[in-house]
C-alpha positions in Angstrom: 65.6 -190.7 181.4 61.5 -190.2 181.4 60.9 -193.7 181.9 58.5 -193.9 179.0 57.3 -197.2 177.9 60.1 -198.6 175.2 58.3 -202.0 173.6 59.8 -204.5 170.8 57.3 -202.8 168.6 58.7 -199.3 169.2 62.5 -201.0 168.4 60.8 -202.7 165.2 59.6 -198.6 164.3 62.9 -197.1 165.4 65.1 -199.7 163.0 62.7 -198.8 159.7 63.2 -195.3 160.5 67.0 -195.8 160.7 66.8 -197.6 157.6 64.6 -195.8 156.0 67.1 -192.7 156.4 69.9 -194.3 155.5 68.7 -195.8 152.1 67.1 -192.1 151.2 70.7 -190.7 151.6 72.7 -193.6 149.7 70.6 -193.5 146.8 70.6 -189.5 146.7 73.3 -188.9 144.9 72.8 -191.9 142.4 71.7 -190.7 139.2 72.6 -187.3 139.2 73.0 -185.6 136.2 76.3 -183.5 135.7 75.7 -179.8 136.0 74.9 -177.5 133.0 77.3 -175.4 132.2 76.7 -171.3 133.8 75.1 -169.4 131.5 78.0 -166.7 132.0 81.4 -166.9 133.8 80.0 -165.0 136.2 77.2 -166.8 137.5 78.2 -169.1 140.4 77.9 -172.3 140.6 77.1 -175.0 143.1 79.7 -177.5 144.0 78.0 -179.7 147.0 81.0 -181.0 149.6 79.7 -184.3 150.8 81.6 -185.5 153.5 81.1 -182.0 155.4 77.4 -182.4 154.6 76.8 -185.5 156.1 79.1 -184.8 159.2 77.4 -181.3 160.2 73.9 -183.0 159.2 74.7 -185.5 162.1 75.5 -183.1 164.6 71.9 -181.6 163.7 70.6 -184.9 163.8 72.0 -185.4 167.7 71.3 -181.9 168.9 68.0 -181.8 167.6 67.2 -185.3 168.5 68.5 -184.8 172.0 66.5 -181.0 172.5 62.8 -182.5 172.6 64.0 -184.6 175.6 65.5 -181.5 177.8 62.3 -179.9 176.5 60.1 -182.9 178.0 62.0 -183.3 180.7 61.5 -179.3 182.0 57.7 -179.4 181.2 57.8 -182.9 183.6 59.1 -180.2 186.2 57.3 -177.2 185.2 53.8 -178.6 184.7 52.4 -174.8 185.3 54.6 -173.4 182.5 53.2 -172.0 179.2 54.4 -173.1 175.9 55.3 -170.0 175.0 57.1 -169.1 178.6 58.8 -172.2 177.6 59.9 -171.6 173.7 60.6 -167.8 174.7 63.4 -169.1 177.5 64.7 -171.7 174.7 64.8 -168.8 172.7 66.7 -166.5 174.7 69.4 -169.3 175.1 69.6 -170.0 171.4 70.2 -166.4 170.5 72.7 -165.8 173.7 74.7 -168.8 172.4 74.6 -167.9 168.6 76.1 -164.4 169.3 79.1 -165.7 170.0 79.4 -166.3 166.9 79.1 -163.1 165.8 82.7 -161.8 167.5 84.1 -162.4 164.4 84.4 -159.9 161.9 83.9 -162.4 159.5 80.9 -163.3 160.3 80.1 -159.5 160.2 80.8 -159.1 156.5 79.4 -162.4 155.9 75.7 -161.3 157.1 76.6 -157.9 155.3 77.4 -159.1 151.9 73.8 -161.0 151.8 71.9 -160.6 148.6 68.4 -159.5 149.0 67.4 -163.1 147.0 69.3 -165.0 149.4 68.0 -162.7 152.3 64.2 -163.9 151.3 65.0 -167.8 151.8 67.0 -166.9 155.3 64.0 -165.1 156.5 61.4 -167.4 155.8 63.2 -170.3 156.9 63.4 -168.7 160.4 59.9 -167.6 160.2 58.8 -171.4 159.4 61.2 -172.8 161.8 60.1 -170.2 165.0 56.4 -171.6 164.1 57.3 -175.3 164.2 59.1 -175.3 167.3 56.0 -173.7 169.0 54.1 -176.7 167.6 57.2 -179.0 169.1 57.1 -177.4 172.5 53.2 -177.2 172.5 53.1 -181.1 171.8 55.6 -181.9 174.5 54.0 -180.1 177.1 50.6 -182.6 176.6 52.5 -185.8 175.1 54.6 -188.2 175.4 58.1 -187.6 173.9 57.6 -191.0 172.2 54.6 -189.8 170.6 55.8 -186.5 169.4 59.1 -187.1 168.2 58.7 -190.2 165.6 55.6 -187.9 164.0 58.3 -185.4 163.1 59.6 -187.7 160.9 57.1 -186.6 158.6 58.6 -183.5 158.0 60.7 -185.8 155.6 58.0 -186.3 153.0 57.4 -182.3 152.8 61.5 -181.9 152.5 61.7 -184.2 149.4 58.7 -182.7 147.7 59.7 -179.2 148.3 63.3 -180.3 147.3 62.1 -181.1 143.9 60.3 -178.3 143.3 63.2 -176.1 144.4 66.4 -177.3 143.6 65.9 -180.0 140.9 69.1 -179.5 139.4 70.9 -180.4 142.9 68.7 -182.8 144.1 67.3 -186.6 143.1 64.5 -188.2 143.2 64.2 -191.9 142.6 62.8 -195.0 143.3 64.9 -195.7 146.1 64.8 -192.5 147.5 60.8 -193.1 148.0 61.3 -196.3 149.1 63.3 -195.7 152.1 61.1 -192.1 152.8 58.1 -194.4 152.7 59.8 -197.0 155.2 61.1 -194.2 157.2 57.6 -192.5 157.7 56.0 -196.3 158.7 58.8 -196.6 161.0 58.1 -193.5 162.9 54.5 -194.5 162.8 54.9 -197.9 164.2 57.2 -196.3 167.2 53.9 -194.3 167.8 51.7 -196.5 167.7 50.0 -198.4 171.1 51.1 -202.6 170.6 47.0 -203.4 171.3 45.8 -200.9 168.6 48.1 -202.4 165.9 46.7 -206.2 167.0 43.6 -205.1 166.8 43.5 -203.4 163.4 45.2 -206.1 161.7 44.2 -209.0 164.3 47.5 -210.1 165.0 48.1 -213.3 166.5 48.4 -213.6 170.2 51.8 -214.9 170.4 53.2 -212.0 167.9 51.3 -209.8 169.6 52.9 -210.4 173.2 55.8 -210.4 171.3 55.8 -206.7 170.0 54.3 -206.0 173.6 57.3 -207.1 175.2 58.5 -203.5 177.3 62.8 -203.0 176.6 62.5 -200.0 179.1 60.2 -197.7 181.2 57.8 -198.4 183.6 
């Protein structure tokens, strides 16, 4: 759709990402201990459903993955736009769509019977999210979406150590789990990376080279 350079090295980068991924989330749930038992029969306790998780994880994964491209794509259109002209439109949308939501008096009493504990994490996530995305729509407006989207991938390193140090009980860290963050985060830094850089760091051969030069797509 941009016509952004797609090389054999890039496809190398995108396939350890995928992998990468994949192995974090198979070995997750390996391991984990059973829950304590609540302190009282009052205090609630977390039952995780997996196969809702991992379906509504990968509809985030597609609408996310597929946003920075209408982003690029409108700054390709709209060189004179600001980034935050641009984040304050996406914005606008985002809201207008998720107050549909709210015509259901569930979702009313939902939002109203919020704890004030509860009510902390929601705020700060939106807080942390609203500054990220200026940093995503900034980067796209000066970068190639090639560039910019395989260095989120990063985020993944600060999600598994925040995840430790929040929910240990619920959540596992283990050798494999590293392993395929690790091979993730070189994937995504591969896809980044320029072919003649990467030859010339670790003085690849000329026929390898040529090889990871080799252009899939774009111009």
């Amino acid at each position: 759709t941009l016509h952004e350079t797609f090389t054999v090295l890039q496809l190398v980068g995108a396939g350890l990402m995928l992998g990468g991924s994949f192995v974090t989330q198979r070995n997750a749930n390996r391991g984990t201990a059973a829950p304590a038992a609540p302190q009282s029969s009052a205090a609630p306790v977390f039952r995780p459903h997996v196969v809702s998780g991992y379906l509504f994880a990968l509809g985030a994964a597609v609408c996310y993955g597929a946003s920075p491209l209408m982003a690029r794509e409108a700054f390709l259109h709209a060189p004179g736009l600001g980034t935050a002209a641009g984040g304050c439109l996406a914005y606008a949308g985002a809201t207008l769509f998720f107050s549909l939501f709210m015509l259901k008096p569930a979702a009313w009493r939902d939002v109203l019977g919020t704890s004030r504990d509860n009510l902390a994490w929601f705020l700060a996530a939106a807080v942390l999210v609203a500054i990220s995305q200026a940093f995503v729509y900034a980067s796209l407006a000066v970068a190639p979406l090639m560039v910019v989207t395989p260095i989120l991938q990063l985020s993944l390193v600060f999600r598994l150590m925040l995840s430790q140090s929040i929910n240990r009980e619920h959540e596992v860290m283990n050798l494999a789990v590293v392993i395929g963050a690790v091979t993730a985060v070189l994937g995504s830094l591969l896809v980044s990376l320029q072919t003649d850089q990467l030859a010339a760091w670790f003085d690849l051969p000329p026929a390898l080279a040529d090889l990871l030069r080799y252009r899939l797509a774009g111009g």
